[in-house]
PDB file of N, CA, C and O in Angstrom:
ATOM      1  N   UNK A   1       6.920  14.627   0.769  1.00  0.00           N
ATOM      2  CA  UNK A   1       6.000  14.331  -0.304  1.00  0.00           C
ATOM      3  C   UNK A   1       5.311  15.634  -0.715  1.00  0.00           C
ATOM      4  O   UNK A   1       4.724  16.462  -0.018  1.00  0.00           O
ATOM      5  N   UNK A   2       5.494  15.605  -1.782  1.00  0.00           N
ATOM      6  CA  UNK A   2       4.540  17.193  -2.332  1.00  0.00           C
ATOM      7  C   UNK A   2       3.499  16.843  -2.531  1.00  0.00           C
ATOM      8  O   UNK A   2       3.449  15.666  -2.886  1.00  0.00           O
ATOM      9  N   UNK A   3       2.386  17.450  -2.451  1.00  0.00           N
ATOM     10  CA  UNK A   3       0.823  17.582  -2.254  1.00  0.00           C
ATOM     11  C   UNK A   3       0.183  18.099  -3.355  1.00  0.00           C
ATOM     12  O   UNK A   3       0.373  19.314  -3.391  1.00  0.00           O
ATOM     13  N   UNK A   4      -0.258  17.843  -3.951  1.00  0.00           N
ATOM     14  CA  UNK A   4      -1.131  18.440  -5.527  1.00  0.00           C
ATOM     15  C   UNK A   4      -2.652  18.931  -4.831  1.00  0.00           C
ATOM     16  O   UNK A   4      -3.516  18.126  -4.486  1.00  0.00           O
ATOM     17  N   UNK A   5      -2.725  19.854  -4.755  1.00  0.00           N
ATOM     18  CA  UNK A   5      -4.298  20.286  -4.225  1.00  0.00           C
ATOM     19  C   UNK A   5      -4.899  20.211  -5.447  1.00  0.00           C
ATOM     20  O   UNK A   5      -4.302  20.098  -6.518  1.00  0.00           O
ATOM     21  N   UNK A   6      -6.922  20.319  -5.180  1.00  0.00           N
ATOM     22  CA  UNK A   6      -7.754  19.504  -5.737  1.00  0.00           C
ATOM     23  C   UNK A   6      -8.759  19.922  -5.239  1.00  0.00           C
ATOM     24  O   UNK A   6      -9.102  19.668  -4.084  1.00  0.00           O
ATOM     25  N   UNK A   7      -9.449  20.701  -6.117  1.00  0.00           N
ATOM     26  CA  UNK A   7     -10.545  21.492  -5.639  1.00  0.00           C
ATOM     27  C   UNK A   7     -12.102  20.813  -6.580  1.00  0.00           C
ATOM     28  O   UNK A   7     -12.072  20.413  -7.744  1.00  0.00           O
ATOM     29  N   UNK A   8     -12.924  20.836  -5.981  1.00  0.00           N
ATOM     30  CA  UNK A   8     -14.242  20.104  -6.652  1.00  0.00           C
ATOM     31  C   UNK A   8     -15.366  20.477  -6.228  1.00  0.00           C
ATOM     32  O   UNK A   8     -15.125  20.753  -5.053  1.00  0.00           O
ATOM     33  N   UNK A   9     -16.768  20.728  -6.459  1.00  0.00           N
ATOM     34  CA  UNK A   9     -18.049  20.978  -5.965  1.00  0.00           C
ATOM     35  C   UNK A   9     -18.818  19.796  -5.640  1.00  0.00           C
ATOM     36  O   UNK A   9     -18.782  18.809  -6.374  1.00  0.00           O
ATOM     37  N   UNK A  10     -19.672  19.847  -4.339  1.00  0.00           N
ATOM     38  CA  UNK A  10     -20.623  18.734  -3.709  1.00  0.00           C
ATOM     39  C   UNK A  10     -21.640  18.985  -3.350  1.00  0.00           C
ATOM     40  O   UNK A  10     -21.540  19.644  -2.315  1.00  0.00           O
ATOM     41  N   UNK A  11     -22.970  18.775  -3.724  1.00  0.00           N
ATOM     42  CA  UNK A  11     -24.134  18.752  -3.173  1.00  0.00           C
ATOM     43  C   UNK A  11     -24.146  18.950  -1.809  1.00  0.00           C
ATOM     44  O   UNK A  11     -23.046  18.579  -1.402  1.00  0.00           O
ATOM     45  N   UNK A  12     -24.841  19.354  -0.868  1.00  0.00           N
ATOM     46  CA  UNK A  12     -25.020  19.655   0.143  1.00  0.00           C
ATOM     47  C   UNK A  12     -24.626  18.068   1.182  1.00  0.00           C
ATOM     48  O   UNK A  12     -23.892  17.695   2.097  1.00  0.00           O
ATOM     49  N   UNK A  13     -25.851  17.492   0.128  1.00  0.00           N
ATOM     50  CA  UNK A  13     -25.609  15.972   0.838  1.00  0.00           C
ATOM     51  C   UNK A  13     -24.417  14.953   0.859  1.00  0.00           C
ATOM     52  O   UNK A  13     -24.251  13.905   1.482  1.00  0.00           O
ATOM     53  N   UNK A  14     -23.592  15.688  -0.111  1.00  0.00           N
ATOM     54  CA  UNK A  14     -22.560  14.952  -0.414  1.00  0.00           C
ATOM     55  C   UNK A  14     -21.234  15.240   0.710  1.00  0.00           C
ATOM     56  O   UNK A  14     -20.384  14.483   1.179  1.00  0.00           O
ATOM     57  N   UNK A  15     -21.473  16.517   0.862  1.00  0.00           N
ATOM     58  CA  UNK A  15     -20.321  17.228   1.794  1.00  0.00           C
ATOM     59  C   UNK A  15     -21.110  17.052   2.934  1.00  0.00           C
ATOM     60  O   UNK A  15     -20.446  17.502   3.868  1.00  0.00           O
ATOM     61  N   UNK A  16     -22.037  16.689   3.289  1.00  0.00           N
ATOM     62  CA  UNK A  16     -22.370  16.711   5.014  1.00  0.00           C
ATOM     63  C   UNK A  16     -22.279  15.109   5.154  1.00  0.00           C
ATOM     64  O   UNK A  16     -22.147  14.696   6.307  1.00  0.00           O
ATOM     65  N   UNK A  17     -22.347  13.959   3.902  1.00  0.00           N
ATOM     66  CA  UNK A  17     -21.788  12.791   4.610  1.00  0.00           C
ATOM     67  C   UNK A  17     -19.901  12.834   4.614  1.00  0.00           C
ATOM     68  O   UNK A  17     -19.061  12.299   5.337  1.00  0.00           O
ATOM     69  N   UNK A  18     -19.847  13.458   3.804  1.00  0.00           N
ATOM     70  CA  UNK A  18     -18.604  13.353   4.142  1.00  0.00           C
ATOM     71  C   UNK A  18     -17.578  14.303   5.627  1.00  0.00           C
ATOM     72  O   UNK A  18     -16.407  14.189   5.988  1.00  0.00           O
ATOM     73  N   UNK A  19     -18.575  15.068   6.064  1.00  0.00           N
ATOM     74  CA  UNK A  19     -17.920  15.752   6.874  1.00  0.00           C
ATOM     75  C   UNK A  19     -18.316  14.761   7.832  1.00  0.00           C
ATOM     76  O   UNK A  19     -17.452  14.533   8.679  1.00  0.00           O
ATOM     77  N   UNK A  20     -19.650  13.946   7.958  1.00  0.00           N
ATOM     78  CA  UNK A  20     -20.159  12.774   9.126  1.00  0.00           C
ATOM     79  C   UNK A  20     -18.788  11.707   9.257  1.00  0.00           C
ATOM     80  O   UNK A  20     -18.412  11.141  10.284  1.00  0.00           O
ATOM     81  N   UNK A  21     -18.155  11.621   7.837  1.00  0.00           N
ATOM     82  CA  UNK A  21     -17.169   9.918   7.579  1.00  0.00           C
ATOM     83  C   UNK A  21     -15.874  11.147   8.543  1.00  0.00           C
ATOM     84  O   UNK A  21     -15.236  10.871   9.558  1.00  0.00           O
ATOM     85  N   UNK A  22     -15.868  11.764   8.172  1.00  0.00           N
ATOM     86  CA  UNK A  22     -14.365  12.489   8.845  1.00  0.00           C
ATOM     87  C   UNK A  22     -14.796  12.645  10.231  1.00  0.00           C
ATOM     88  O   UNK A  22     -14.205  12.013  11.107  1.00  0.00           O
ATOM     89  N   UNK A  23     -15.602  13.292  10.473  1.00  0.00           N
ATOM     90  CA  UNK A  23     -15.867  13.630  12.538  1.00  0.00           C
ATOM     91  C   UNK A  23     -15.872  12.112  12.570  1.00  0.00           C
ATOM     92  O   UNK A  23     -14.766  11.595  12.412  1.00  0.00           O
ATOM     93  N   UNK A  24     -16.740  11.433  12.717  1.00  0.00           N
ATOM     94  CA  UNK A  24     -16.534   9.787  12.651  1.00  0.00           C
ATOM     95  C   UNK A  24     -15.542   9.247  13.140  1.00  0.00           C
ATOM     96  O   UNK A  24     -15.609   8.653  14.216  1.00  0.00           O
ATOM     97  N   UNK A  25     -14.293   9.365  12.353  1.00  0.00           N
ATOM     98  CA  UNK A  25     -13.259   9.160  12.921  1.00  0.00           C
ATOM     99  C   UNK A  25     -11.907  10.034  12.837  1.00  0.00           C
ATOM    100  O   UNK A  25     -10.798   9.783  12.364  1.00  0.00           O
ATOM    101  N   UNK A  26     -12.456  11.183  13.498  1.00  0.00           N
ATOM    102  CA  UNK A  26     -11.566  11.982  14.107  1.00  0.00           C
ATOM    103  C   UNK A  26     -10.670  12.683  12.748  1.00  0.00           C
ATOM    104  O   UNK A  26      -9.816  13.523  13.033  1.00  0.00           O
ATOM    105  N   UNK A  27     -10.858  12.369  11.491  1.00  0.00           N
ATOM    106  CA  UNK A  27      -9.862  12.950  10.570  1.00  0.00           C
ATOM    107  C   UNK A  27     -10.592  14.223  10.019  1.00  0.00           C
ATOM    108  O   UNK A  27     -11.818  14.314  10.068  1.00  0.00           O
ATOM    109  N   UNK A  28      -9.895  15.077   9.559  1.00  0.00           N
ATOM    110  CA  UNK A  28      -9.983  16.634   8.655  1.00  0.00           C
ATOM    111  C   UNK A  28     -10.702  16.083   7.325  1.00  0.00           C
ATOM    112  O   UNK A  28     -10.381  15.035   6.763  1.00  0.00           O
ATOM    113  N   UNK A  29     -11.588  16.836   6.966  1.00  0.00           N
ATOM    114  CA  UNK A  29     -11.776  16.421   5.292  1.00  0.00           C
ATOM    115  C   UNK A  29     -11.007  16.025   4.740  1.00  0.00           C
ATOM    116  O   UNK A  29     -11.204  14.902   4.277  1.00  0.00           O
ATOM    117  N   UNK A  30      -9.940  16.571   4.513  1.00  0.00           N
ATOM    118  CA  UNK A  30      -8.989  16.414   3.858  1.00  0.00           C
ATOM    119  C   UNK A  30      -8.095  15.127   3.514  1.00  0.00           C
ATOM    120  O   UNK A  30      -7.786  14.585   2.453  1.00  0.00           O
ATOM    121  N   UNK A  31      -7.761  14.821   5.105  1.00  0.00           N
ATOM    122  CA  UNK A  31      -7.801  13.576   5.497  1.00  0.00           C
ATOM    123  C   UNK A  31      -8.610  12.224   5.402  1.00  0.00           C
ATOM    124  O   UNK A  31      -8.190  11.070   5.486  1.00  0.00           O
ATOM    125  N   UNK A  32      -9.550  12.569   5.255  1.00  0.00           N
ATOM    126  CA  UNK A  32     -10.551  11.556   5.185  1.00  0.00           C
ATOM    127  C   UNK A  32     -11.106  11.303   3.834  1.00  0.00           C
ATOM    128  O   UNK A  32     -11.943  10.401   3.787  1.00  0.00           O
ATOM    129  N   UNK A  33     -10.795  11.955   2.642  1.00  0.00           N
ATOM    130  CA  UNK A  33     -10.561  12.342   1.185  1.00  0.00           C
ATOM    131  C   UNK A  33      -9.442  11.572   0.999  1.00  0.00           C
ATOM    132  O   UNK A  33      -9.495  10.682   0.150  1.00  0.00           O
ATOM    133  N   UNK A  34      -8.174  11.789   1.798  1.00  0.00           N
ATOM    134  CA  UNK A  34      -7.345  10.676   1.186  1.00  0.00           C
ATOM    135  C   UNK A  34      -7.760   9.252   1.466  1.00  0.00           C
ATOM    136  O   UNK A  34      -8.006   8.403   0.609  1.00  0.00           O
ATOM    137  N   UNK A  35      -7.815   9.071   3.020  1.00  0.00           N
ATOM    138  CA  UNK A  35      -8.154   7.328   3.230  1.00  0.00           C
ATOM    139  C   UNK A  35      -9.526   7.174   2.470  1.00  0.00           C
ATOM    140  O   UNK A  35      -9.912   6.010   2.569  1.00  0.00           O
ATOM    141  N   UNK A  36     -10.323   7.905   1.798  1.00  0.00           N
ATOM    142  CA  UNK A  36     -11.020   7.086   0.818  1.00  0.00           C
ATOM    143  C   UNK A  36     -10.482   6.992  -0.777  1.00  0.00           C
ATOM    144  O   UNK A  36     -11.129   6.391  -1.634  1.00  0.00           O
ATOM    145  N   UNK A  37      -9.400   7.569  -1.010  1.00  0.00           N
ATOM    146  CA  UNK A  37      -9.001   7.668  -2.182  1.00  0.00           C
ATOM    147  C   UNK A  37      -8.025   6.506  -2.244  1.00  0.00           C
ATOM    148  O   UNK A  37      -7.731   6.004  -3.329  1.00  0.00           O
ATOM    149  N   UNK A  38      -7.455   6.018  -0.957  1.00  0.00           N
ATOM    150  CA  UNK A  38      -6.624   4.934  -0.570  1.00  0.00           C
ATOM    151  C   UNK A  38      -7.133   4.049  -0.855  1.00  0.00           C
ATOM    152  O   UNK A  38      -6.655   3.332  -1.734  1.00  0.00           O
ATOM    153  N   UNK A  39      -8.470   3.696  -0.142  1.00  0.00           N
ATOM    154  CA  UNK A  39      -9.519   2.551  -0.241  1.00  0.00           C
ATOM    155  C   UNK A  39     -10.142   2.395  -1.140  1.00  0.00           C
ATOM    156  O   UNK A  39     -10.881   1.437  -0.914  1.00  0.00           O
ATOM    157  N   UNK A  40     -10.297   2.769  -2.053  1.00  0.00           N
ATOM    158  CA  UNK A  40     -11.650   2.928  -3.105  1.00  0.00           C
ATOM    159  C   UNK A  40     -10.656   2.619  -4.722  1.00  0.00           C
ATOM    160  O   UNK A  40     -10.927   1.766  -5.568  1.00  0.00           O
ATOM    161  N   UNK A  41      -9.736   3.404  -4.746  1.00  0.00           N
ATOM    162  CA  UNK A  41      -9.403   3.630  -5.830  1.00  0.00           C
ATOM    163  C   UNK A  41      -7.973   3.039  -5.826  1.00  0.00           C
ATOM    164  O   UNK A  41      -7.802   2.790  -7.019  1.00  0.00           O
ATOM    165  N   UNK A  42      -6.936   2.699  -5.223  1.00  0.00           N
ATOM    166  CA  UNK A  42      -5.585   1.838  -5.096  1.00  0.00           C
ATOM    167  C   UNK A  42      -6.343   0.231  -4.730  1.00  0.00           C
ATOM    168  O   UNK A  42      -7.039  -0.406  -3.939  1.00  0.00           O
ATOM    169  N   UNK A  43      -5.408   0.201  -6.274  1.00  0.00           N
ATOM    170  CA  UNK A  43      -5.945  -1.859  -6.233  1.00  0.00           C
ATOM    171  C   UNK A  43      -4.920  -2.397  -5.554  1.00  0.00           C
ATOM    172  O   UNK A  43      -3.761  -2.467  -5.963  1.00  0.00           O
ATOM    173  N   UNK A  44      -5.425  -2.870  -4.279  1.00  0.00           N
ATOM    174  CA  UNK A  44      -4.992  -3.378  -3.371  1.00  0.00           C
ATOM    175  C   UNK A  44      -5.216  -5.201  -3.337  1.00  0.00           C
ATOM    176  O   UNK A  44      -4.987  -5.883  -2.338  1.00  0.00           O
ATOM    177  N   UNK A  45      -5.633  -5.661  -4.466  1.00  0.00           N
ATOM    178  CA  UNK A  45      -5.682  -6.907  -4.654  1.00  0.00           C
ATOM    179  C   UNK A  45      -4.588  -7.733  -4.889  1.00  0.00           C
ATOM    180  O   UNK A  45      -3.443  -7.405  -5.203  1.00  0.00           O
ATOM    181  N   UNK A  46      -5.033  -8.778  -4.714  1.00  0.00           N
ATOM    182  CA  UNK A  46      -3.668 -10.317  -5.280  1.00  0.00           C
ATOM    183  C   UNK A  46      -4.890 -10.834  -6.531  1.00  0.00           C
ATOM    184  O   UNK A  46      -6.108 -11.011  -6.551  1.00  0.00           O
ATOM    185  N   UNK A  47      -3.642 -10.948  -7.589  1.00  0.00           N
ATOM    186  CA  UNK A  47      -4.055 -11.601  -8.617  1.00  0.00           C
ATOM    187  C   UNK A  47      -3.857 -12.868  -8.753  1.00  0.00           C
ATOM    188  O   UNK A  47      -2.659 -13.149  -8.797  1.00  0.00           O
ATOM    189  N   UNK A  48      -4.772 -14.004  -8.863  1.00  0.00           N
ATOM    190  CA  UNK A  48      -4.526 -15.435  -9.258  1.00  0.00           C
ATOM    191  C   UNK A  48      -3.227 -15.549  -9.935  1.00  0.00           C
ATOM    192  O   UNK A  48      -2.184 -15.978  -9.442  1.00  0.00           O
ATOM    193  N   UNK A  49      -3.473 -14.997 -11.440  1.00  0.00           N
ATOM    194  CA  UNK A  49      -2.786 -15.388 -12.629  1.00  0.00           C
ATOM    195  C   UNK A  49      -1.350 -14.551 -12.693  1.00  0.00           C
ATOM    196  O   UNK A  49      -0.546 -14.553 -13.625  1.00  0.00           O
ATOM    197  N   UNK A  50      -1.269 -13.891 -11.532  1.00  0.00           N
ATOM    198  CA  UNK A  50       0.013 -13.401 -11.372  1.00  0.00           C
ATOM    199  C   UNK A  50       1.474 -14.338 -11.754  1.00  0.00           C
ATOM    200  O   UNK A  50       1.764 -15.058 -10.799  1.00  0.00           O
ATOM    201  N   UNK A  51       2.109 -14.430 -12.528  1.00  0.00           N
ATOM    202  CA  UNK A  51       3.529 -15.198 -12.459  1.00  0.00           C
ATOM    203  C   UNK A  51       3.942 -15.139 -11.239  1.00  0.00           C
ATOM    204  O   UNK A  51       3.837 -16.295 -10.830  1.00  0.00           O
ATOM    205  N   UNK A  52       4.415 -14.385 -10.276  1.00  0.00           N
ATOM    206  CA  UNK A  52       4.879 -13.774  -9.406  1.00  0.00           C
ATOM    207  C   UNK A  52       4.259 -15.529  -8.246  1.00  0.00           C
ATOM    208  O   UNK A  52       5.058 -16.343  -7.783  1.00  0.00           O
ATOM    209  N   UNK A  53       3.297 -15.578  -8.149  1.00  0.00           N
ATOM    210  CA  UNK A  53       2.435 -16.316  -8.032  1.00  0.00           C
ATOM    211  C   UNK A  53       2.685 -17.959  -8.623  1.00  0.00           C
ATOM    212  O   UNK A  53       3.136 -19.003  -8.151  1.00  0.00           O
ATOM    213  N   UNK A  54       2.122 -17.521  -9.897  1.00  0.00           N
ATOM    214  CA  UNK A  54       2.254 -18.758 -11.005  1.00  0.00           C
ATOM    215  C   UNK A  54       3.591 -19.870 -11.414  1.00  0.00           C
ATOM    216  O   UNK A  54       3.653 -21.097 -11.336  1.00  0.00           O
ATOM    217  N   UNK A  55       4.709 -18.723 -11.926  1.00  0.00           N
ATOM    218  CA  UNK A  55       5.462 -19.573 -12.288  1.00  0.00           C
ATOM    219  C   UNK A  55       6.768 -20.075 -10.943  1.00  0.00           C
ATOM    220  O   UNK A  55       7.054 -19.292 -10.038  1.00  0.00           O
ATOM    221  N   UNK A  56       7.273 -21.167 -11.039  1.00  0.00           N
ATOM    222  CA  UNK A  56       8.136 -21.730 -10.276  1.00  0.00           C
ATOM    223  C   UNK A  56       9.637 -20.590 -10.259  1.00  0.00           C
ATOM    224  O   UNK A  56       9.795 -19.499 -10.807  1.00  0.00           O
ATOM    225  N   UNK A  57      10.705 -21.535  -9.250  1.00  0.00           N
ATOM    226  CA  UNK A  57      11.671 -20.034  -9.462  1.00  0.00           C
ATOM    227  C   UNK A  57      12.506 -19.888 -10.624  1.00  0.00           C
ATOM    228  O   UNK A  57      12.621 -20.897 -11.321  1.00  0.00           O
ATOM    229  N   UNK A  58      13.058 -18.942 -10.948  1.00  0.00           N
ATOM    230  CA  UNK A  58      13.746 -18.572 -12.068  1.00  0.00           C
ATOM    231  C   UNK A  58      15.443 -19.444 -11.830  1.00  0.00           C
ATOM    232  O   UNK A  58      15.899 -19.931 -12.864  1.00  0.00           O
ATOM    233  N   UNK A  59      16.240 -19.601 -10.621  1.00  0.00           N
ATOM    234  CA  UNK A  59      17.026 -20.404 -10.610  1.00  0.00           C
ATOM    235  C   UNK A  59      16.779 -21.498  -9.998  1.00  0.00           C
ATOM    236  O   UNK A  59      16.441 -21.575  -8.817  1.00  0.00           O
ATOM    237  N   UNK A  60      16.999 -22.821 -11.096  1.00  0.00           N
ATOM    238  CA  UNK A  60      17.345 -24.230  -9.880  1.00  0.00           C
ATOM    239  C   UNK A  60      18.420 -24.336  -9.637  1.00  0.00           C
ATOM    240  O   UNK A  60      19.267 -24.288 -10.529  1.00  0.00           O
ATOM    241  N   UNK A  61      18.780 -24.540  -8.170  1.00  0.00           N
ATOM    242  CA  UNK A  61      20.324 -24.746  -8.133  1.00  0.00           C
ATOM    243  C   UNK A  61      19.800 -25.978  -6.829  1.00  0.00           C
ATOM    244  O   UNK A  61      18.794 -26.242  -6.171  1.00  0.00           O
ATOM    245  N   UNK A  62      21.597 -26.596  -7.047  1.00  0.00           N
ATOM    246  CA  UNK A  62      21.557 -27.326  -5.597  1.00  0.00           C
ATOM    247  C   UNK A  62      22.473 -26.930  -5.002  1.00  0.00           C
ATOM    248  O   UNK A  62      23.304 -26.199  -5.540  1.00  0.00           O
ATOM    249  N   UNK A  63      22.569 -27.350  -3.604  1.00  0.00           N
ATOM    250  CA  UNK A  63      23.314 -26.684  -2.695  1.00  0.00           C
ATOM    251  C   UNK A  63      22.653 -26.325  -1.748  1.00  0.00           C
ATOM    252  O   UNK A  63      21.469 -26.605  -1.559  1.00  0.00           O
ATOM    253  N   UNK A  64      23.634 -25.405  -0.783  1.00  0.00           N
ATOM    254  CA  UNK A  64      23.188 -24.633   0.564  1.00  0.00           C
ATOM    255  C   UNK A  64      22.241 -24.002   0.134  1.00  0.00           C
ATOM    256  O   UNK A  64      22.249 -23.501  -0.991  1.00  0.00           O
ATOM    257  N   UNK A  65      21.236 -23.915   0.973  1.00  0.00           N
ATOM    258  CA  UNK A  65      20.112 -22.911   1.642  1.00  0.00           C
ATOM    259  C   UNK A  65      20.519 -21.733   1.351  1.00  0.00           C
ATOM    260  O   UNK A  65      21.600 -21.498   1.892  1.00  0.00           O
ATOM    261  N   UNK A  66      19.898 -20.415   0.380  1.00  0.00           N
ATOM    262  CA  UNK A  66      20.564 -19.461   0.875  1.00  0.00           C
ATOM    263  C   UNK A  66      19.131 -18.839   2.297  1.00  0.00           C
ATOM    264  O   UNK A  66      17.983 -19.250   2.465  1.00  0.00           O
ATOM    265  N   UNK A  67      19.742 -17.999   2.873  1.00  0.00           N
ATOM    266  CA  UNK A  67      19.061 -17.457   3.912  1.00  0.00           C
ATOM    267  C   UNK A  67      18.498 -16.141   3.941  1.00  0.00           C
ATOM    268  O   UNK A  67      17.967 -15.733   4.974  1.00  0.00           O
ATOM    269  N   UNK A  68      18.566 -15.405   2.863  1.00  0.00           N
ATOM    270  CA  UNK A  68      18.471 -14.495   2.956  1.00  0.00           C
ATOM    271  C   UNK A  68      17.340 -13.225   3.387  1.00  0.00           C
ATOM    272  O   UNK A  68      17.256 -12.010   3.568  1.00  0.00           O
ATOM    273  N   UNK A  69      16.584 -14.467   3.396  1.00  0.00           N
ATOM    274  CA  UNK A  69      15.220 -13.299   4.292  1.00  0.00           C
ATOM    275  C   UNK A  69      15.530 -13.070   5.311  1.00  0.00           C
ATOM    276  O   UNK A  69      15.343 -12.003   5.898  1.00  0.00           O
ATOM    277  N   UNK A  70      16.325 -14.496   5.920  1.00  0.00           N
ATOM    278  CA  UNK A  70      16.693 -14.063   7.059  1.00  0.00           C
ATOM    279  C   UNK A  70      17.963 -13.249   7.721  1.00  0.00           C
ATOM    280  O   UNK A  70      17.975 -12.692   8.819  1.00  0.00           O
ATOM    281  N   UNK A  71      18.849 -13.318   6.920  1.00  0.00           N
ATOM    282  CA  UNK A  71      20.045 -12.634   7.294  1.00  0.00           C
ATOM    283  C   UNK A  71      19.939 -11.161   6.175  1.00  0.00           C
ATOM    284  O   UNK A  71      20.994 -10.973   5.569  1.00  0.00           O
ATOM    285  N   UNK A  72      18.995 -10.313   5.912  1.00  0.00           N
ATOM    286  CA  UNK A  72      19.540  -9.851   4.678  1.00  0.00           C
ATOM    287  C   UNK A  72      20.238  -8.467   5.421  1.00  0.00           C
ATOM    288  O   UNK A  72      21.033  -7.887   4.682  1.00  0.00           O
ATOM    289  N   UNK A  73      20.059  -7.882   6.726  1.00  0.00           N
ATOM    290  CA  UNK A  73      21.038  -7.000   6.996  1.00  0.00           C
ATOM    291  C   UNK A  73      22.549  -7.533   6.669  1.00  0.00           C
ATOM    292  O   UNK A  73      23.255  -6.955   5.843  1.00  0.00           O
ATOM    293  N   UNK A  74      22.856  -8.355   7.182  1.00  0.00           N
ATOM    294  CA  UNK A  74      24.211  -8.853   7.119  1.00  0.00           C
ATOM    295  C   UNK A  74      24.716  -9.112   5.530  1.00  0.00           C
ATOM    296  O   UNK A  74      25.887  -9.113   5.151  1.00  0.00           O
ATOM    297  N   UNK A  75      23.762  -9.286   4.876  1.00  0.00           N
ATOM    298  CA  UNK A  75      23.945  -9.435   3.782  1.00  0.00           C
ATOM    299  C   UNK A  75      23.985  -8.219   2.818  1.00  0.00           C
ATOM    300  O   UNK A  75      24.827  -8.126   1.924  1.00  0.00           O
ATOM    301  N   UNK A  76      23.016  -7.285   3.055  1.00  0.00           N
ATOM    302  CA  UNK A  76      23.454  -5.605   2.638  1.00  0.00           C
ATOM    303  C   UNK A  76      24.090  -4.841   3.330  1.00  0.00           C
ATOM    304  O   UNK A  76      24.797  -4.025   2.739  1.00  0.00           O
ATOM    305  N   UNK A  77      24.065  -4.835   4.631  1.00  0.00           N
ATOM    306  CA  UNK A  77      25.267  -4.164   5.557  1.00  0.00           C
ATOM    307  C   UNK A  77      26.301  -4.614   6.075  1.00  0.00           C
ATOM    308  O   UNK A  77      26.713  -4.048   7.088  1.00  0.00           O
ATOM    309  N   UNK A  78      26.765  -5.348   5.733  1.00  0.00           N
ATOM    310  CA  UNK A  78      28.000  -6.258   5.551  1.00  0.00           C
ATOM    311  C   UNK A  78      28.162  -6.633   7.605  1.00  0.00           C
ATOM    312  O   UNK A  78      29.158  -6.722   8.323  1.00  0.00           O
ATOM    313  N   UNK A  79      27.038  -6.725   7.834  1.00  0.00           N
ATOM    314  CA  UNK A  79      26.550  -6.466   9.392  1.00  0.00           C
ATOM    315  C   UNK A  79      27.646  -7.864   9.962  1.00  0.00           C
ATOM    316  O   UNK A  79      27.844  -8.374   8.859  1.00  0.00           O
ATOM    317  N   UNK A  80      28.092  -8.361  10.522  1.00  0.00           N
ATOM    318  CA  UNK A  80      28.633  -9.705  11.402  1.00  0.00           C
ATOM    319  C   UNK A  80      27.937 -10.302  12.641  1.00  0.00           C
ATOM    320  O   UNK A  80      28.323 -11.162  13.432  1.00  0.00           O
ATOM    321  N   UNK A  81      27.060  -9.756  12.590  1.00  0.00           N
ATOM    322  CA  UNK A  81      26.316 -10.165  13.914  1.00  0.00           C
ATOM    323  C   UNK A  81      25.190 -11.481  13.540  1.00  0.00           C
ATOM    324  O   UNK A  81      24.492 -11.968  14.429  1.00  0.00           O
TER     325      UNK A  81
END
């Protein structure tokens, strides 16, 4: 993964809580800049109104079960087991 560096200015108070959230738990600024950039800012939500969600499945069929959550090695790696 390539890394885009990212340089910015902080109040005194701003960089000494953040150096507190990193010693805290053991991560580098740097580190601890990402898991809040993880947390804060990636929408990590489920949407109600999602289709995905909402609408029923796209094929009705009858017939066999397919299985495929459960078998899907065998089913992409042509696996026999």
């Amino acid at each position: 993964m390539k890394l885009k560096v990212v340089q910015t200015k902080l109040t005194q108070l701003e960089y000494r809580l953040l150096r507190e959230y990193a010693e805290s738990r053991g991560l580098t600024i740097a580190e601890a800049l990402r898991e809040i950039i993880r947390k804060h800012v990636i929408d990590d939500r489920v949407y109600e109104s999602d289709p995905f969600f909402t609408e029923g499945p796209v094929v009705k069929r009858k017939g066999a079960v397919e299985k495929t959550s459960l078998e899907h090695n065998k089913i992409l790696y042509d696996e026999s087991k």
